[in-house]
C-alpha positions, 0 to 999 in steps of 0.5 A: 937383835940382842946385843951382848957384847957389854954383858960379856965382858962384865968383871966377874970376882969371888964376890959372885955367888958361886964363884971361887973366893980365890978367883981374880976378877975376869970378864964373863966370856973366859968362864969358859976358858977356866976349865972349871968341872962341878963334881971336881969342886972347883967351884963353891956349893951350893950351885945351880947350873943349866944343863946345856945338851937339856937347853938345845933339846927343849929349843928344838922341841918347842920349836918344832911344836911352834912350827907344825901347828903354825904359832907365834912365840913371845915366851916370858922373860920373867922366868930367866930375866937372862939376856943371853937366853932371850938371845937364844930365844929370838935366834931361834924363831921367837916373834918378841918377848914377854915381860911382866913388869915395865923394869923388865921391858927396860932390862929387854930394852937395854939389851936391844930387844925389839919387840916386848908384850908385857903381861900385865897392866900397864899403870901409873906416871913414871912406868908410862913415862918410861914406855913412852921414852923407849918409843921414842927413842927408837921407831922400831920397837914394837910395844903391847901391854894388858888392857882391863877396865876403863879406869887403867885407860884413863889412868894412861890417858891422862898421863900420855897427855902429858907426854905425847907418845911419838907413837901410840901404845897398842893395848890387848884387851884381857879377858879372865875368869871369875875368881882368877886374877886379872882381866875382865869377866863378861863379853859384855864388858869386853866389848864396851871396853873395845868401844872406849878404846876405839874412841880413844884418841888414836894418837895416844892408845889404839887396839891390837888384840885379845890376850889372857892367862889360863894358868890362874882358872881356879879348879884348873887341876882337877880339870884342865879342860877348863881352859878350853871353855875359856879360850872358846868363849874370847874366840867367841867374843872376838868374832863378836867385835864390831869390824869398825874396832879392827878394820884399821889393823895389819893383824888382830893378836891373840895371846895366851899360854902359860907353860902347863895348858899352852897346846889347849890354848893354842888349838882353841885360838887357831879357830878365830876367823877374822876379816884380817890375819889373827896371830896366835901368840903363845908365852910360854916361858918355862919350856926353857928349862922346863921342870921335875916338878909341876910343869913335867907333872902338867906335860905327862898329864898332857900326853895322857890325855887323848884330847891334847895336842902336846905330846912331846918331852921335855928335859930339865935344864937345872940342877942344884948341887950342894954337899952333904953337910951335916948327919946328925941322927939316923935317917937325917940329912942336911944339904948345903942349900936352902931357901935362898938358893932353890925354888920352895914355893911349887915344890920342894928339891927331889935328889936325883944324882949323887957323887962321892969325890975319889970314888964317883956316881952313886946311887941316891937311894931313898931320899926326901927334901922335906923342908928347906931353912935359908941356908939347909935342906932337910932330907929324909932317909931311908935305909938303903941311902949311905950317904955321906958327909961330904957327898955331893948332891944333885936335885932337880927343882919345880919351878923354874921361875923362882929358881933363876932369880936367886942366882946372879951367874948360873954356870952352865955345863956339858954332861961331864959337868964341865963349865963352858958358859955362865949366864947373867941374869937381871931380876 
């Protein structure tokens, strides 16, 4: 399992963004001990944190979700990259985690991950290299990677041959959709690609599964159900594989499930029956924090829908704060928080909790991010926010993917906003 303990007495300073410049350098496991409290200011703005009571809420949502309709969980560690939350993750039921590049499998790896499915292609010398010296520094890590076209498999061939793997890799074969990213696009060029791999040398490479990612259908927002159609069609295509490909097997793999259409996905792929067991493996990886963006809107959409499985909540974890810096003409605001420190890519900063040192929690009143610099947020007013210079603001942000990569520490905190833990991430 995880091992921390190098991560915890990492040397913390006022060179780490969001600690105070006053602070001697400690290691990560005291932050608790610092008595620290955001709304007291005793740490510099702007500042994203997690919301602990949010982050055990999700956890047990999930996983109750996982539970009852019989899945397995490999969630995608690009989302936090934070060691201490795959710890968490793998605590509490997951069967491995995902990783979308072979950096990120070597950060998983450092900190004693054992079972890692990256989603993506697997390609070139020195990341072959790489897997192939994690294999065989350790006979229990398990390893899987995206499979697409014959030429990805030679390109791996060749360079196994040249190391010659203690183990060989287990591919999943990608299937996608036409005008989406990658995978392959017809049954037929699924099943010919199952061929080669089957005659691939055993030693080097060998088959494990079918994998996909719904989350890039196009004309998926206008209707989700599109995703069914294409869980149906690589059920359909995986009845389809000859016995002899899978015969040799333990278990087939069945992977999908990004953080918006996963329960689609999930109820499609539990109907594949195979003369051996089939592990559905969701990767989802933003339930962890979840969102007041795109992924709550995908979740309220889920629960609205008769058709759906999904119908729980979950609760936002991240929170950015900044002060109120600068009014300098009615009904313009400008945060202390810009491009460098929240998520602007899937929508922009909602204020959602306001407090005025010396007096307390304030209304927000009518508020808007409408734009974002590198370093100022852009607020519109309406007449009933007095805000004032000085105030701190707490936004909830959309997408939580690009929110953790923009903070080395992220305090977290109980509902008092007192700083109890930190935890690193490694993007």
């Amino acid at each position: 399992m995880i091992n921390l303990n190098s991560l915890r007495h990492t040397l913390i300073d006022g060179r780490t963004k969001g600690i105070p410049g006053t602070t001697a350098p400690f290691p990560l496991h005291e932050i608790g001990q610092k008595g620290w409290n955001v709304l007291a200011e005793d740490l510099p703005l702007p500042l994203m944190v997690l919301r602990r009571s949010a982050l055990d809420h999700n956890a047990r949502v999930f996983g109750e979700y996982l539970t009852s309709h019989g899945l397995s969980f490999a969630p995608h560690g690009k989302t936090t990259m934070s060691p201490q939350i795959f710890d968490e993750q793998l605590h509490n039921g997951a069967w491995g985690m995902t990783a979308a590049t072979v950096n990120q499998v070597q950060v998983m790896r450092h900190y004693g991950v054992e079972r890692i499915l990256m989603a993506n292609q697997l390609l070139g010398k020195a990341h072959v290299a790489s897997v192939v010296e994690m294999l065989d520094a350790d006979p229990a890590f398990d390893f899987m990677f995206f499979l697409d076209s014959a030429a990805q498999l030679d390109n791996i061939v060749r360079h196994l041959g040249e190391t010659r793997p203690a183990r060989p890799l287990k591919a999943l074969i990608e299937i996608g959709v036409a005008g989406g990213r990658t995978g392959l696009r017809t049954r037929e060029e699924a099943l010919d690609l199952a061929e080669k791999l089957a005659a691939t040398d055993p030693s080097l490479v060998k088959f494990a599964g079918f994998a996909t990612f719904e989350g890039v259908i196009p004309g998926l927002a206008d209707n989700p159900m599109l995703v069914d159609e294409l869980a149906q069609f690589i059920v359909e295509t995986a009845a389809a594989l000859p016995e002899t490909l899978y015969a040799g097997l333990d278990e087939f793999i069945l992977s999908g499930g990004g953080s918006s259409h996963f329960d689609i996905i999930a109820d499609r792929f539990v109907t594949l029956e195979l003369p051996i067991p089939v592990r559905v493996v969701l990767r989802s990886g933003c339930y962890v924090t979840n969102d007041e963006g795109s992924y709550k809107a995908a979740q309220d959409q889920a629960k609205a829908d008769p058709r759906r499985s999904w119908k729980s909540d979950l609760e936002p974890a991240l929170e950015a704060w900044a002060y109120v810096q600068s009014l300098p003409e009615p009904g313009l605001a400008f945060l202390s928080m810009g491009k460098r420190d929240v998520p602007y890519d899937s929508g922009l900063p909602k204020p959602i909790k306001r407090y005025r040192p010396g007096v307390g929690m304030l209304p927000v009143g009518t508020a808007e991010v409408f734009a974002t610099n590198d370093q100022h947020g852009y607020v519109r007013l309406g007449e009933d926010a007095d805000w004032q210079i000085g105030d701190l603001v707490g936004s909830a942000v959309s997408h939580p993917c690009t929110a953790f990569d923009k903070w080395r520490l992220l305090p977290v905190v109980d509902d008092d906003y007192t700083v109890i833990d930190g935890m690193m991430t490694f993007f």
